[in-house]
DRENVEX-455410 format. One record per residue: residue number from 1; chain; z, x, y of N, C-alpha, C, O in turn. Coordinates in steps of 0.1 Angstrom, whole numbers. Layout:
N
{rec NUM; "A"; {Z; X; Y}; {Z; X; Y}; {Z; X; Y}; {Z; X; Y}}
...
This chain:
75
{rec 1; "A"; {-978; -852; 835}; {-966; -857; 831}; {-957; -846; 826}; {-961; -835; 821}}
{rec 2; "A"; {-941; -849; 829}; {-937; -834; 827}; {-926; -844; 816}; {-923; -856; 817}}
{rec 3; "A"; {-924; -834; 809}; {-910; -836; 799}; {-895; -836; 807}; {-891; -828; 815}}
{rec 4; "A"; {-889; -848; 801}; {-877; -847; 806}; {-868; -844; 799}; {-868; -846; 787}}
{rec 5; "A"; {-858; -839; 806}; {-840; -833; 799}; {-842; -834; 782}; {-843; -826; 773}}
{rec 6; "A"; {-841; -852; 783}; {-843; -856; 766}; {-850; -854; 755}; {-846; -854; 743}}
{rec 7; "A"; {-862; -850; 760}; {-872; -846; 756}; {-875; -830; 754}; {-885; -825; 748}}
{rec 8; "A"; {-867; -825; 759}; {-867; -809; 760}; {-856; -805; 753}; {-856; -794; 748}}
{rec 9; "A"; {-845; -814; 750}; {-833; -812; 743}; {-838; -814; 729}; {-833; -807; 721}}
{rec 10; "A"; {-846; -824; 725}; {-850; -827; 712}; {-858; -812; 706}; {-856; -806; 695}}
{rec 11; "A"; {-869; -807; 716}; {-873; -798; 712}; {-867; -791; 710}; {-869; -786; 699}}
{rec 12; "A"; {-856; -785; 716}; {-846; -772; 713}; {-840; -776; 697}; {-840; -767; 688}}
{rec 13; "A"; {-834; -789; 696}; {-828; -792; 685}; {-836; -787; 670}; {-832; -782; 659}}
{rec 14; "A"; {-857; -790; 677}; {-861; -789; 665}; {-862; -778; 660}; {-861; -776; 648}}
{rec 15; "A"; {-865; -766; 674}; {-868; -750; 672}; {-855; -750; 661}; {-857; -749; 649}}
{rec 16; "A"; {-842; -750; 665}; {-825; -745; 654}; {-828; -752; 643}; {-823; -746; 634}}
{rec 17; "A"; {-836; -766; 638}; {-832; -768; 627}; {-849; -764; 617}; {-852; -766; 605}}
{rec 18; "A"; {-855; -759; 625}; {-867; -749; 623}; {-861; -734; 615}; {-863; -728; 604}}
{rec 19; "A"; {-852; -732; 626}; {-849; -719; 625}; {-836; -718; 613}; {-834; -707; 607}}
{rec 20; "A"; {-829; -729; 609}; {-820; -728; 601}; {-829; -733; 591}; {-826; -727; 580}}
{rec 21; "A"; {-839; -740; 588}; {-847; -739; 576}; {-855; -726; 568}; {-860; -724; 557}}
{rec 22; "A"; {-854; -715; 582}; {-863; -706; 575}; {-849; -695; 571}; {-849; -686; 563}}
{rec 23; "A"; {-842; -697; 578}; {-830; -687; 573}; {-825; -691; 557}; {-828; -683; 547}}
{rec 24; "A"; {-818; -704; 554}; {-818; -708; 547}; {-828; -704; 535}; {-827; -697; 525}}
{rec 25; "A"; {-837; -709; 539}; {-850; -704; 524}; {-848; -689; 524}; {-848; -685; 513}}
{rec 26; "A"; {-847; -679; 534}; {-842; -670; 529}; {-833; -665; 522}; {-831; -653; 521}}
{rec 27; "A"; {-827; -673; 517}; {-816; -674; 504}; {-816; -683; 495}; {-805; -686; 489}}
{rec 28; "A"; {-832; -690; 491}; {-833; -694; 485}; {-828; -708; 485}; {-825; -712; 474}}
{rec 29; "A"; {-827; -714; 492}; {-824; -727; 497}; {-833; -737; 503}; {-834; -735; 515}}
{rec 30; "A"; {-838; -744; 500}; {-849; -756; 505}; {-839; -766; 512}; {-830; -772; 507}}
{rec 31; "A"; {-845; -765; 527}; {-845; -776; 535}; {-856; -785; 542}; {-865; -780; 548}}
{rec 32; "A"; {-854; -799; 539}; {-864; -806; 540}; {-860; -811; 560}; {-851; -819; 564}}
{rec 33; "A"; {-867; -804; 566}; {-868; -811; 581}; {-865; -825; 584}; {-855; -829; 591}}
{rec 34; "A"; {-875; -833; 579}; {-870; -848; 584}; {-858; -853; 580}; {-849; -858; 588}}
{rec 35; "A"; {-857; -852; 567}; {-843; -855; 559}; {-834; -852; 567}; {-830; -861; 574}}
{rec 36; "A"; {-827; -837; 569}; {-825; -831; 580}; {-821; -846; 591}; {-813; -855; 587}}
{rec 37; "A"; {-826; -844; 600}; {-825; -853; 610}; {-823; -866; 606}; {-817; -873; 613}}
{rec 38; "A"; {-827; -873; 592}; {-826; -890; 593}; {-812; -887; 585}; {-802; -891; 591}}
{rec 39; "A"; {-810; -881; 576}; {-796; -883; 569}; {-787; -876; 574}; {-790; -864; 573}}
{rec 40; "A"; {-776; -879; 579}; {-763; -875; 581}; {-751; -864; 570}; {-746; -853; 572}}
{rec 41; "A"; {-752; -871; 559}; {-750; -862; 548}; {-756; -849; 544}; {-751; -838; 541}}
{rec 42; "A"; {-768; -853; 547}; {-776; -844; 538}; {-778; -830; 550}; {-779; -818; 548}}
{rec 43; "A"; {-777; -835; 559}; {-770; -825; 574}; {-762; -815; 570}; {-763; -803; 569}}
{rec 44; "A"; {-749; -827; 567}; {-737; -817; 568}; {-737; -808; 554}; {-729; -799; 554}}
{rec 45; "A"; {-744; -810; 544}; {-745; -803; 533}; {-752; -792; 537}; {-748; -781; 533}}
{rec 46; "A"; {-764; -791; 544}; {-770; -782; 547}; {-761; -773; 556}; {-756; -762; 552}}
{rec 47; "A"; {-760; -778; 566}; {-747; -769; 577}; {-734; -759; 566}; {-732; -747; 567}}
{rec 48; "A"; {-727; -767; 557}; {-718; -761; 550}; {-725; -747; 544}; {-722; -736; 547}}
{rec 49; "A"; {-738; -753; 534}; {-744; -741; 526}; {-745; -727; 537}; {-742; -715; 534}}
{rec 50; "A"; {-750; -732; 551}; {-755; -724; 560}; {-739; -713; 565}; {-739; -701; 567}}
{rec 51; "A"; {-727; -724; 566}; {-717; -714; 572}; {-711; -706; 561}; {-702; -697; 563}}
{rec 52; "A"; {-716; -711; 550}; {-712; -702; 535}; {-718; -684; 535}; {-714; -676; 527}}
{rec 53; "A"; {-726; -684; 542}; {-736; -674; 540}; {-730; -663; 548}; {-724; -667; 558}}
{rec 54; "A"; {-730; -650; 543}; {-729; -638; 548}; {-738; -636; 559}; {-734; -627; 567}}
{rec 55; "A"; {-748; -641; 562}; {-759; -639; 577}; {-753; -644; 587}; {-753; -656; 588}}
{rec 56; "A"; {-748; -635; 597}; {-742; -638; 610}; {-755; -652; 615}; {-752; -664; 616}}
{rec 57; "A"; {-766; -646; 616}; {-778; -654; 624}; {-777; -668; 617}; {-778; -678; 625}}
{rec 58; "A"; {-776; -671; 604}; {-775; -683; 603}; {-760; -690; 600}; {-761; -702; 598}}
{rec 59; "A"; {-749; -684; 600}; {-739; -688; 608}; {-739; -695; 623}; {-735; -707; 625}}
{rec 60; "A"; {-742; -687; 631}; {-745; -691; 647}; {-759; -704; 644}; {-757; -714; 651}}
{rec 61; "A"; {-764; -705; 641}; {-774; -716; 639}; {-767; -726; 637}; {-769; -736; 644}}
{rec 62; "A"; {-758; -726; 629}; {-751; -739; 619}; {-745; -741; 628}; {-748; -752; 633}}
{rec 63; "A"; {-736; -734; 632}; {-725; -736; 644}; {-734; -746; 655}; {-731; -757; 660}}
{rec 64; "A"; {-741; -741; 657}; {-744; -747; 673}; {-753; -762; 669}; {-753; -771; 677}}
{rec 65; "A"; {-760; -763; 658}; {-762; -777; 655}; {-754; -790; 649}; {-758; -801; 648}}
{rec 66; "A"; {-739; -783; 645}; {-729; -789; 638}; {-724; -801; 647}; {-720; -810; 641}}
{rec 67; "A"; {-725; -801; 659}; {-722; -810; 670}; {-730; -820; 671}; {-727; -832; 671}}
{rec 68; "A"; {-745; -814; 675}; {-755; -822; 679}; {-763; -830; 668}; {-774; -836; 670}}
{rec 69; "A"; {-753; -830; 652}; {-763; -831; 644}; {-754; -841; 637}; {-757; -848; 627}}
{rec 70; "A"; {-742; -841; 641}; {-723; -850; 647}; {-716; -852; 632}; {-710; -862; 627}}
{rec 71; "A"; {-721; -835; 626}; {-713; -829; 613}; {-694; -827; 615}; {-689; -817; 621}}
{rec 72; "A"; {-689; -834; 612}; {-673; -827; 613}; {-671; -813; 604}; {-674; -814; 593}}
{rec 73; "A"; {-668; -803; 608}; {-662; -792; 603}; {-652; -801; 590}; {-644; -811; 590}}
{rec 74; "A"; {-658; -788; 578}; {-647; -793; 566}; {-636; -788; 566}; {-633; -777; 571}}
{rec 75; "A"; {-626; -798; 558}; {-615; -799; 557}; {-607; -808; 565}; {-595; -809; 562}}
């Protein structure tokens, strides 16, 4: 059985919000994974914290899950 599109896209989603969890705690910030994905809020608070940050790397993270994760840019 092979993984399809959907299924391969979810994984990518989880590696970035893997990867924005461990950047983040890099500054001292706890992100809870599931939460993450079930709450919409608690998303976009995370994404904000993330594009606040002086780390180019976790800028570009935030950015590219801000879409898929269907956060509006503030303001």
């Amino acid at each position: 059985m092979t993984a399809g599109p959907a299924h391969d896209q979810g994984l990518l989603d989880l590696v970035e919000i893997v990867e924005l969890k461990w950047l983040l705690a890099a500054e001292g910030t706890h992100v809870h994974v599931e939460k993450l994905q079930a709450d919409r809020d608690y998303a976009c608070r995370c994404l904000a914290a993330a594009e606040a940050s002086k780390n180019t790397a976790l800028r570009r993270v935030a950015h590219r899950l801000r879409q898929r994760l269907d956060c509006r840019q503030p303001g």
